[in-house]
N, C-alpha and C positions, 0 to 999 in steps of 0.2 A: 275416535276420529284422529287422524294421524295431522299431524300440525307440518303444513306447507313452509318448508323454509324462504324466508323473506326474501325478493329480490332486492340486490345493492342500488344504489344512486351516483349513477353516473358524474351528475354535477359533483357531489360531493367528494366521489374519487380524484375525479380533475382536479377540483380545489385545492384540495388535499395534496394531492402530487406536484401542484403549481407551485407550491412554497418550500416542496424538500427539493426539487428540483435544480440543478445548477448549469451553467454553460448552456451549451446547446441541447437539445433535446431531441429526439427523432420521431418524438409524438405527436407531441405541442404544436409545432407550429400545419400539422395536418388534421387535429382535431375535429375540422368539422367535414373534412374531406368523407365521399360515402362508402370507401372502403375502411376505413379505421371506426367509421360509426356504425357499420353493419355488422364488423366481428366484437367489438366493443358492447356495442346492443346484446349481443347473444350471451357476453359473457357475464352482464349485471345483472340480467335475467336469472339467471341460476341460483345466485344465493350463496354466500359463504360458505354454508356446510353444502350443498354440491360442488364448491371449487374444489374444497381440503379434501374431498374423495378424489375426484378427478387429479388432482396433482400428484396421490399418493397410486392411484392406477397407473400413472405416465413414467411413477420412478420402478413402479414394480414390471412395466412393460422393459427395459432397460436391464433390468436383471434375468428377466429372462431370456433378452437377446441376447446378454452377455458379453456385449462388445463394448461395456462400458465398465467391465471389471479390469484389473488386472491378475498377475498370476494369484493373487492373495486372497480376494474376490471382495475386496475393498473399493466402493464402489468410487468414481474419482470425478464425475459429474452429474446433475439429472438436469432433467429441460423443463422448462418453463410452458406456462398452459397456453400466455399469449405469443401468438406471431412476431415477428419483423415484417412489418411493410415496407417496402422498398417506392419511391415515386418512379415510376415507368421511364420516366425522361431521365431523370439522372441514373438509372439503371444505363440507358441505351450507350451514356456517357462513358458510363465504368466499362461496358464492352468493350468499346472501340480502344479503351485504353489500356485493359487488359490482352487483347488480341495484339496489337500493339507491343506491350511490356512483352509478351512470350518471342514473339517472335527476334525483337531486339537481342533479347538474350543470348537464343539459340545463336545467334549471328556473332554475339561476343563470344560464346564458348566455340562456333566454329573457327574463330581466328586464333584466340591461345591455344590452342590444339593444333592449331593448324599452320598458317603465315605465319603470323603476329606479328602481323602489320602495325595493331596499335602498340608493341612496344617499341617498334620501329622507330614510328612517327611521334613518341612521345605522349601519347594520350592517356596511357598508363603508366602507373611508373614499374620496373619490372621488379622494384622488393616485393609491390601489393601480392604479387602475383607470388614468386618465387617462397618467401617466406608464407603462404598460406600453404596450411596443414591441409589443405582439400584440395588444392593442386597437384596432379598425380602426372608425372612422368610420363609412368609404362602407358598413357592413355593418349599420349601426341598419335597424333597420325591415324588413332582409332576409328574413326569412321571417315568413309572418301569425302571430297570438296564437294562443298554444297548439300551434304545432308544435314537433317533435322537432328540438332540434339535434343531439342526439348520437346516431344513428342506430347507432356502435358507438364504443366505448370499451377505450383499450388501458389495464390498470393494476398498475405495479410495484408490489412487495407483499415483505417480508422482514420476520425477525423484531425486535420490539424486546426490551430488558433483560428484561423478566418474560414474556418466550418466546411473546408473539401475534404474531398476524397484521396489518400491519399495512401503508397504503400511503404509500408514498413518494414516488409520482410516477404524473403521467398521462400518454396519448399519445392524442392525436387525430388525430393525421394517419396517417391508415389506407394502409396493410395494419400497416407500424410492429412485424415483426416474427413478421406470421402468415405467410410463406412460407417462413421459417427453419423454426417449431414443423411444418410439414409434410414440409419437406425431412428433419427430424430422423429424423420417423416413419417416412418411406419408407427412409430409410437402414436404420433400426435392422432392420422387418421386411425388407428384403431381402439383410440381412448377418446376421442371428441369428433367423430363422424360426420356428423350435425353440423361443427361449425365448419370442416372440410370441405363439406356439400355447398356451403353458403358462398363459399369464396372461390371464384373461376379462378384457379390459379395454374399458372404452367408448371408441369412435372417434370421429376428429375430422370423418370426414363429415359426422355427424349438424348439427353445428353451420354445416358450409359448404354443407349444402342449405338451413339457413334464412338465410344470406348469401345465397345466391343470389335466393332468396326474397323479402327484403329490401327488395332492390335493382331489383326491376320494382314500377315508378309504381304506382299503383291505376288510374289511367287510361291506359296506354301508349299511344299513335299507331299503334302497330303489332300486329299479331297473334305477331309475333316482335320485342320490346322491343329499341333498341341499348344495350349499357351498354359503356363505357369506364373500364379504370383509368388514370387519369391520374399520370403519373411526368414527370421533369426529362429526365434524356437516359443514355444511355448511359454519360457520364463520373459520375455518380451512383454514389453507395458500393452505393448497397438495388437499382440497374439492376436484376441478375439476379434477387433476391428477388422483385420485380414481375412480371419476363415470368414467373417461375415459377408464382407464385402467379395470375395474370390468366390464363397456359394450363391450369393446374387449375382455376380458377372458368366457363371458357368465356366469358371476354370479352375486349373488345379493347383490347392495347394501346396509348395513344397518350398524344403529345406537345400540348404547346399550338398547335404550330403545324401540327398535322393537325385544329384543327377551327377551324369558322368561322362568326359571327354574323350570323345572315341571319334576315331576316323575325321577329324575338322569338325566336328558335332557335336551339339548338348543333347545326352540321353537321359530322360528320368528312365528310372529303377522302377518297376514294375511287377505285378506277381506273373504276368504274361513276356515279361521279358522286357528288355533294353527299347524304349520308345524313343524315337528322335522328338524336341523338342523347336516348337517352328519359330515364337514369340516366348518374351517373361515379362512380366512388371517387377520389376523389381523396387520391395521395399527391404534394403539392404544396406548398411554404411558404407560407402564409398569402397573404403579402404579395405574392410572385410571380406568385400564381395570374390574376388579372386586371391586364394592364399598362394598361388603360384607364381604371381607378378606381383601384388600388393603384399597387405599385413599375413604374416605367414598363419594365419587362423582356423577353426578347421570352420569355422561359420558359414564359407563361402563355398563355389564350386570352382576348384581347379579346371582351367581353360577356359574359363565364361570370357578373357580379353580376348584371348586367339580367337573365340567363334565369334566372334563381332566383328573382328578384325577381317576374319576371311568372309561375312557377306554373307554368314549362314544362321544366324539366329539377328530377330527386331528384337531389342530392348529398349522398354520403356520405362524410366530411362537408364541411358548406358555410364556405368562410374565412370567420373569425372567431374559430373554436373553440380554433383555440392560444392564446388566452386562457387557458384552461387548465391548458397545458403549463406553464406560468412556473412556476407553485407558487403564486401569487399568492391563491389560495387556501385553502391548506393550515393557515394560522393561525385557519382560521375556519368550521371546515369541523360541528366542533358546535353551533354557532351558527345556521348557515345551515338546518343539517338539524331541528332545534327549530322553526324560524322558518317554511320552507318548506312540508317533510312534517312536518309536527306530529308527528315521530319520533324517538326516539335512534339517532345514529348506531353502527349496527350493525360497520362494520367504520374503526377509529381509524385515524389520521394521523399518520404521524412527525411529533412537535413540531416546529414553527414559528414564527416571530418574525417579525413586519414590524420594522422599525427605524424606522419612522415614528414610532412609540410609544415614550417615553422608557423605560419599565419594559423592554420588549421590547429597546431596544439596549441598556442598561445589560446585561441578561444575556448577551446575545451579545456583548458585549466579557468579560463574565467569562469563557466560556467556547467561547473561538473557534474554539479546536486542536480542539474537537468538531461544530466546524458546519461545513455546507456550503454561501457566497453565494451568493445567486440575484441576478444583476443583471438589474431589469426593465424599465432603456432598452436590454440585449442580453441577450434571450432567448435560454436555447441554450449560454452559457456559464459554466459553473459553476466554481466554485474551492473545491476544498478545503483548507483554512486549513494541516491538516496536514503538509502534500505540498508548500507553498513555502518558499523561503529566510526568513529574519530581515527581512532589507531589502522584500520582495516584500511579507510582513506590514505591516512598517513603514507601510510605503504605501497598502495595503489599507485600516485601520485608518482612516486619515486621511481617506482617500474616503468611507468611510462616516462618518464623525464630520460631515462638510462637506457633508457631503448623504443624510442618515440614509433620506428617503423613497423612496430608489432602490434601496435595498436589502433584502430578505428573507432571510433564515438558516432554514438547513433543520438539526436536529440529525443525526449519521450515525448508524444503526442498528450496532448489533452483530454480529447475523446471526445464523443457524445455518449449520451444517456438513453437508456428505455427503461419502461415500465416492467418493472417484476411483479406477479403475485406473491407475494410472502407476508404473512402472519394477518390475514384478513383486510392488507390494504394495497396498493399499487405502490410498490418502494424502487428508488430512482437506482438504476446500474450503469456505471459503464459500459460501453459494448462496441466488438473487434468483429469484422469478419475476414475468413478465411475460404477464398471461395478459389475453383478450377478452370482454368483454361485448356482446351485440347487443340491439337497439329491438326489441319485437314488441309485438303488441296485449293478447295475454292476460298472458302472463310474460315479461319477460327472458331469453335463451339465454345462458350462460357457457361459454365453452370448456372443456370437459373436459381441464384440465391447460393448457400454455402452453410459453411459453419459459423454461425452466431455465439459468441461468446461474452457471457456477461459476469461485472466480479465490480465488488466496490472499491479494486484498489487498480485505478488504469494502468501502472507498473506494470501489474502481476499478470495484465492480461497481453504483455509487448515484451514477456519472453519466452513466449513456448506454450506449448500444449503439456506441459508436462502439470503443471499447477491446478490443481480443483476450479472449476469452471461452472454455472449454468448455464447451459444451453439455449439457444432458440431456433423455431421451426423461421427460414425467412421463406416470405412469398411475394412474389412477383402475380400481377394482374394480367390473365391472358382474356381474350377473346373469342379463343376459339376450344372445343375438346381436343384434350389431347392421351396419350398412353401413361397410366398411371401405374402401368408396370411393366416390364421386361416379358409376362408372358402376356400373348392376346391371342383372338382367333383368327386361326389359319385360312385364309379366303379358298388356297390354293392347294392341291393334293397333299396330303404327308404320306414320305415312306416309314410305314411299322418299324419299331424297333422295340427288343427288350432288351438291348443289351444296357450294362448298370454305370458304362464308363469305366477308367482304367482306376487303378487301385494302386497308389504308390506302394511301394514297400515296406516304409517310416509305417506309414498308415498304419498296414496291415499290422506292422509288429505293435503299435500303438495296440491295435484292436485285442493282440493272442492276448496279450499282459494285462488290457484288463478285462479279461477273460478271468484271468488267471488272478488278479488280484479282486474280484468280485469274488469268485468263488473261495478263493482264502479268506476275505472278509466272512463269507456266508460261514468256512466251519470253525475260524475261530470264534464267531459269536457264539456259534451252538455248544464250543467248547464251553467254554465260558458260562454260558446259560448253564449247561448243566453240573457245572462242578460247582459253580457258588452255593445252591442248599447244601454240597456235600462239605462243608468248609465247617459248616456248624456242629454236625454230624462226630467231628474228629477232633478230640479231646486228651487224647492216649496216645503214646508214640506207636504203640503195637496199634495204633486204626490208620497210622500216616497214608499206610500202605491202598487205603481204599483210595484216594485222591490222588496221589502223586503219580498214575501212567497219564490220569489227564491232564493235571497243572504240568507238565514236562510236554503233554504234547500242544499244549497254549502257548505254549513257553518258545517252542520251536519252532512252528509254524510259518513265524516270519523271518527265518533265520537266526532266531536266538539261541541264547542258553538256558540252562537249567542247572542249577545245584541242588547234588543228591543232600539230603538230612534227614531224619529222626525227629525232628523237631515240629510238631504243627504249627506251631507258633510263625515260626521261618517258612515252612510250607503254603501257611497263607499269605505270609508279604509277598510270596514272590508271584501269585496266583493277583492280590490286587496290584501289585504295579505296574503289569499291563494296562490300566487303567491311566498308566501317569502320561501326560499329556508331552515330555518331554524323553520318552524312551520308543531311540529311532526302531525299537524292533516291536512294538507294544500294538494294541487295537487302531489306535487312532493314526498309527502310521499308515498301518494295511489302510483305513479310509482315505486318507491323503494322498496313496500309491495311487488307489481308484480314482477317485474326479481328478489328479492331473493326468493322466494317460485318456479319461475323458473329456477331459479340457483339448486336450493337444489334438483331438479327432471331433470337436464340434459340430462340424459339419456335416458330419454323418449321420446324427442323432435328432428324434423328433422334438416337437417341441414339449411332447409331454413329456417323453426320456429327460429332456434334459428339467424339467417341473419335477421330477423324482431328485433328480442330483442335484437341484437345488436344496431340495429339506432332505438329502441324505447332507449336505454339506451343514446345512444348518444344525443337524443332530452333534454332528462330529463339534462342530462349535460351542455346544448346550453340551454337550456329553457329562455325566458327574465322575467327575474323579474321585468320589468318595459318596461313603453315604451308606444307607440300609442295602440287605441282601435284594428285597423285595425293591427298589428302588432302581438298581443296578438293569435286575433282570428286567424289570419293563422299558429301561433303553435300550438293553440287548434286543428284545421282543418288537420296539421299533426299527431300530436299523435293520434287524434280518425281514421286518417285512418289508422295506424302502428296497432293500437290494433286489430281494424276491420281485419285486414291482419291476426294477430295471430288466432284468432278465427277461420277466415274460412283455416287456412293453417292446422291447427289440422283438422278441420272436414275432410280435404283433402286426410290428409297425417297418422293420427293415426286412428288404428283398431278399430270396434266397440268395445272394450269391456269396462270392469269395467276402465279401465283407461281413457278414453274420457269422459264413463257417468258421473263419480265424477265431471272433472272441468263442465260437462253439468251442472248437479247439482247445484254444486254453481253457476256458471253465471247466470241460470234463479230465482234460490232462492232470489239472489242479486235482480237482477233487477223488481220481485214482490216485495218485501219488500221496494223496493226503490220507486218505482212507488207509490206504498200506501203512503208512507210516501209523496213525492209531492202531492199526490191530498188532501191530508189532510190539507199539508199548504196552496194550496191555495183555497179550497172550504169551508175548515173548520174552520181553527182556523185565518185566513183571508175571511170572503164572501163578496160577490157581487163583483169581482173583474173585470177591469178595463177589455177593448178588448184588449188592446196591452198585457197582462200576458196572457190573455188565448191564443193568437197564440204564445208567447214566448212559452208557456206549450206544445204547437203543433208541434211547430218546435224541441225543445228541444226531443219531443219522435217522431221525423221523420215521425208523422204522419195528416203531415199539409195538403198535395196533398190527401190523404185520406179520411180528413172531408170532404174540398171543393167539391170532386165528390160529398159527399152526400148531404150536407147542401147549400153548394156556399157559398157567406162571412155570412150567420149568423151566429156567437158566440153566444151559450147558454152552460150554466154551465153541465145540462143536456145531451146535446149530448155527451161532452168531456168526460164525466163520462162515460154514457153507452159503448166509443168506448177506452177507456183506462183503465176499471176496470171490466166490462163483455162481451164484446165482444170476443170471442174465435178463433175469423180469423184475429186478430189483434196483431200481431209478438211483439209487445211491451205491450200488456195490460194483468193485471194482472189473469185474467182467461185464457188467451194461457200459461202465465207463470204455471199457475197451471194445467193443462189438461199436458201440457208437463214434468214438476213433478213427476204424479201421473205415467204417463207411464214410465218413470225412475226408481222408488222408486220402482216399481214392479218387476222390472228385477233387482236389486240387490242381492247379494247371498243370501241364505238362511242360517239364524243362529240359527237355530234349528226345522228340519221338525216335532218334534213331537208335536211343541205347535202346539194348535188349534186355529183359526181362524186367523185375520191379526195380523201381530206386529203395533208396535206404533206408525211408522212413516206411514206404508200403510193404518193406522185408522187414521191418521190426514190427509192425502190426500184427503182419503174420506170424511171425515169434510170440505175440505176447497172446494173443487169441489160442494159438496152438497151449502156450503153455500151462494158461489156466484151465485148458479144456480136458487137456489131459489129467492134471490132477488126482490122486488116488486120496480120498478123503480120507479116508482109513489109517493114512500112514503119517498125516499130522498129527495128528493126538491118542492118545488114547481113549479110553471110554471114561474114566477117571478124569479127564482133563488136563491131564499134563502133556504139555506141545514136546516137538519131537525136532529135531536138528531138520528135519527136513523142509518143515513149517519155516522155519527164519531163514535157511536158504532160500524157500519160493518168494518170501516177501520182500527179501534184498535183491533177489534177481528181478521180480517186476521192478520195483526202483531204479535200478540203473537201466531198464531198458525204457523206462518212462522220460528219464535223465536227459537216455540217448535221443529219442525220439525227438523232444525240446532242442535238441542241440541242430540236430538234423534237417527240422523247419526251419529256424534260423540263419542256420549257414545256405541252403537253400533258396530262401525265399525273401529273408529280410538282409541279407550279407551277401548276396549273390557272388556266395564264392564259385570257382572254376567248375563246371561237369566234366569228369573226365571223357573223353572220346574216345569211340570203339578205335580197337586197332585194327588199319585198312592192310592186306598185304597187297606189296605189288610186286 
């Protein structure tokens, strides 16, 4: 009989929490309220060994979104099983004051940009402004009078001393956090369903169908608007956040360098050609964003200021707006709002100090072990007074006294507390939330709840998202059903479509390479597999020769080298250091090569694809760098089945189109190029070689059980040739590879119908198909088995035209170099 795990007691949790408890709470004094007693109920119910499953379900829900890794896949938050309840009334409160705070803003950024009236009038002083690093020039004038610059607004918010709501920071560079509060929610409902169901709560679609909303122009160019979120790259901490939230919004990912200024216009780079871009989100630094007015970077997209300037791309939001983020405002923020909106400000501002102002640093030197610097020649880096050494102070101290006007002090709030599950009891946290305001015409949209952020050191959680974090789901009390997702059903006709959407270029080249580095993984593992038993095998300088075309072509594979020797001894180090975990040409590079070119195209990939790249990455991580032969080979034997899995999980699960053909592409490109390159080692520039290499070579292209039917045990150089280099029913040899190519290479887009006859790549296909087919077996080798000058020419010539081919797509399709144009005569 299986033993019911116990349910917990409430009273006693409470008790318990009552005493480690400190400050205000956000529990306690709603305790007996029927929403905290109804998700509360559910959760004592359970039982400690159903929490610790449940918690370790919600961290493993997070890894598989992956928007909670960074490039490292070091995970840097997980969330908590309990809620945040927010009280309805003081929720309604925080709206009005959030709606409020954005619009204030927009109204300060539309005047330093614009009049600047307040430096006029003295309301600012113009160092604050001038001496901040996120003050940008080239951006005056940038959008006409009276438009929006804050189209949305992120705003941190915790308690201060006498228990309000109050803000502490802003965030303009969008998303900044909203694909976290989404990832939270999906986790939470699809690891605790049950108590989702219990709680009427308002959902966070409602607010991303009027984002979506948002973000198409009032005049778009198209019937179907492009929008783009703009992100840094792949090695970016928020990368995943991005693709995450940009595949839930349905727009396109992209880089600065998939789009291009042409005619007053931002074009994304496309495998269909040059697309006008209508809207971007951009989450991009400031300064990065344009290298041709701003930081001369290549991060950014040259002309993103001119097409904002002329009226022809919505950005949300447009650089300049981290002016903001500094804090650089926050001392002055009731001031502004009196002066601006002839209003009181509705929701307050963690105390602030310029130090420009003698009254102002006189108090910030009183009391510094409670402030937090804001340096505004570098935005971005904050120092809390409390958390450095003596001497670090020392210093500080001095900086600012020697140059008062660079400095602002933000006092640290106090906070309040929630309830964490950890280690079997309710343990008290600090907690910050980080919640969204959007631009609309009648009212401001607030996001229903946000990012919940809890950490036992209130510090750590009032300087940034960058610091390890637990998370919370918050929820707000509705009354009514609401959409609990972005898709729902259509009441009203839909027009059919199959088309798959546009395919950046970045993308696509993401996709060829790792095509191309999957299938490099797949033959240097089989390399590998099959040369380790032969390692034991070779004892005698006269046996070197059985191993070294394969150790040399392991060796190469990823662009390495090889040293010739005599010696077995030296033969086999150089066979296990590919193994070493610190050699950029070795095994575990080619897996690194894979999941980041996988990484960089998340979005494209199911969620089981990416359940494979998870425990492919895991492998690479357990991988033994040492150890028995027999040991080796069953991680080889894992990884090639992990990849083997990716492979057929795409062909499974991804659409035909230009997005499957690319990695198609590479992975057969790879594997003819590679294939060549083995038979060259060991027919060519190794002959007459021993029987145990030529069935290593067999087993190695999995096509051992294959000869046998035909031949039975005799090994000849000749057979292995004809059935791995022209055989075209032979899934690993290199004329399947090329018949599979050529039908590929055909069905790619067309980049210019008016040239005539083939482009460059469908005339090298045809090259390379003719030339294998022509082939006179007879005149490569003998009957003897010794190859023939003619053999190492055909193998070098398909190489360089496999070379060409790669070169050819590229320039092509991901480099969108010039097509030349026919010549007209007139």
């Amino acid at each position: 009989m299986i033993q019911q795990d116990a349910p917990l007691s409430l009273d006693n949790l409470t008790q318990a929490y009552r005493r480690r408890a400190k400050g205000m709470d956000e529990w306690l004094p709603h305790a007996e309220d029927d929403s905290w007693s109804d998700v509360l109920g559910w959760f004592t119910d359970q039982g400690s060994d159903t929490l610790a499953g449940l918690t370790a379900d919600l961290q493993h829900q997070l890894r598989e979104h992956g928007a909670t890794f960074d490039p490292q896949r070091q995970q840097s938050r997980t969330v908590d099983l309990l809620p945040w309840l927010i009280d309805p009334a003081e929720w309604q409160q925080l709206e009005a004051g959030l709606g409020q705070r954005r619009r204030l803003l927009s109204a300060v950024l539309r005047d330093i940009y614009g009049p600047q009236e307040l430096l006029k009038q003295g309301i600012l002083p113009p160092e604050l402004i001038y001496r901040n690093a996120n003050y940008l020039l080239p951006c005056h004038h940038l959008l006409p009078e009276e438009s929006e610059w804050l189209l949305l607004l992120g705003c941190d918010i915790g308690r201060d001393s006498a228990g309000r709501f109050c803000a502490y920071g802003d965030c303009t560079l969008a998303p900044g956090g909203m694909g976290y509060v989404l990832e939270n929610r999906v986790a939470i409902n699809q690891v605790i369903p049950e108590l989702s169901r219990r709680f009427q709560k308002r959902q966070l679609a409602t607010f991303f169908k009027h984002l979506q909303k948002a973000l198409v122009p009032q005049m778009p160019y198209s019937s179907e608007p492009l929008i783009g979120l703009m992100t840094r790259n792949y090695r970016d901490r928020q990368y995943f956040e991005h693709a995450f939230l940009a595949n839930y919004l349905d727009i396109a990912l992209v880089h600065g360098a998939d789009l291009m200024y042409k005619e007053g216009r931002l074009w994304l780079k496309t495998l269909s050609g040059l697309q006008p871009l209508d809207a971007l989100m951009r989450y991009m630094p400031d300064a990065l964003s344009d290298p041709l007015e701003l930081d001369a970077s290549v991060a950014g997209s040259p002309g993103l200021l001119q097409c904002i300037r002329q009226g022809n791309l919505l950005c949300c939001n447009p650089p300049g707006v981290a002016f903001i983020d500094s804090g650089a405002l926050l001392p002055y923020m009731d001031i502004l709002c009196e002066h601006l909106l002839e209003e009181e400000l509705l929701l307050p501002s963690a105390p602030a100090f310029w130090c420009g102002e003698e009254k102002h640093l006189a108090r910030v030197l009183k009391q510094l072990d409670d402030m937090i610097i804001h340096d505004l020649e570098r935005p971005g880096e904050l120092i809390a007074v409390a958390q450095i050494s003596r001497s670090e102070r020392d210093a500080l101290v001095e900086r600012v006294n020697a140059d008062p006007q660079r400095y602002l002090a933000r006092q640290i709030l106090p906070l309040s507390t929630l309830p964490v599950w950890q280690q079997n009891e309710l343990q008290s946290r600090s907690v910050v939330l980080r919640t969204f305001v959007l631009s609309q015409e009648q009212k401001d949209v607030v996001m229903p709840g946000g990012l919940a952020r809890c950490h036992d050191q209130p510090v750590q959680l009032q300087l940034g998202l960058e610091a390890n974090f637990m998370a919370k789901d918050v929820w707000l009390q509705s009354q009514t059903d609401q959409y609990i997702s972005l898709l729902h059903s259509a009441l009203t006709s839909v027009r059919l479509s199959r088309k798959a959407g546009l395919l950046p270029s970045r993308v696509a080249d993401h996709l060829f390479w790792m095509g191309r580095y999957s299938e490099r993984l797949n033959l240097a593992c089989r390399a590998l597999r099959a040369a380790l038993p032969l390692v034991s095998t070779v004892v005698k300088e006269e046996q070197v020769a059985t191993l070294t075309p394969m150790v040399e072509f392991a060796c190469t594979i990823n662009g390495g080298t090889f040293t010739t020797t005599d010696s077995p001894d030296e033969l086999t180090a150089q066979l296990s250091s590919l193994f070493a975990r610190d050699r950029l040409d070795g095994l575990l590079a080619v897996m690194q090569s894979l999941i980041m070119n996988a990484q960089s195209v998340r979005e494209f990939f199911s969620e089981d694809t990416w359940h494979v790249l998870e425990r492919l990455q895991h492998a690479l991580n357990n991988f033994p760098a040492q150890g028995s032969t027999s040991r080796m080979v069953r991680a080889l034997d894992d990884v090639i089945l992990l990849q083997s899995a990716i492979y057929g999980l795409n062909n499974e699960t991804m659409s035909r189109t230009q997005t499957l053909r690319f990695m198609d592409i590479g992975q057969h490109l790879e594997r003819a190029m590679q294939t060549t390159a083995m038979l060259e080692n060991v027919f060519v520039k190794y002959p007459t070689p021993p029987a145990s290499l030529m069935e290593a070579v067999l087993r190695m292209a999995d096509t051992l059980m294959t000869y046998r039917r035909r031949y039975r045990t005799e090994l000849h150089p000749i057979a292995i040739i004809d059935l791995l280099l022209l055989d075209e029913g032979t899934p690993r040899s290199v004329g399947y590879q090329c018949i599979r190519l050529k039908r590929q290479v055909n069905h790619l887009p067309d980049r210019d119908s008016t040239l005539p006859g083939l482009n460059a790549e469908q005339r090298l296909m045809v090259e390379l198909v003719a030339l294998l087919q022509l082939v006179d077996l007879d005149a490569l080798m003998s009957e003897a088995g010794k190859p023939s000058e003619q053999l190492g020419d055909l193998l070098g010539r398909i190489q360089t035209l496999l070379s060409q081919l790669s070169d050819a797509i590229t320039l092509a399709y991901f480099n969108h170099a010039d097509i030349p144009k026919p010549i007209v005569r007139i």
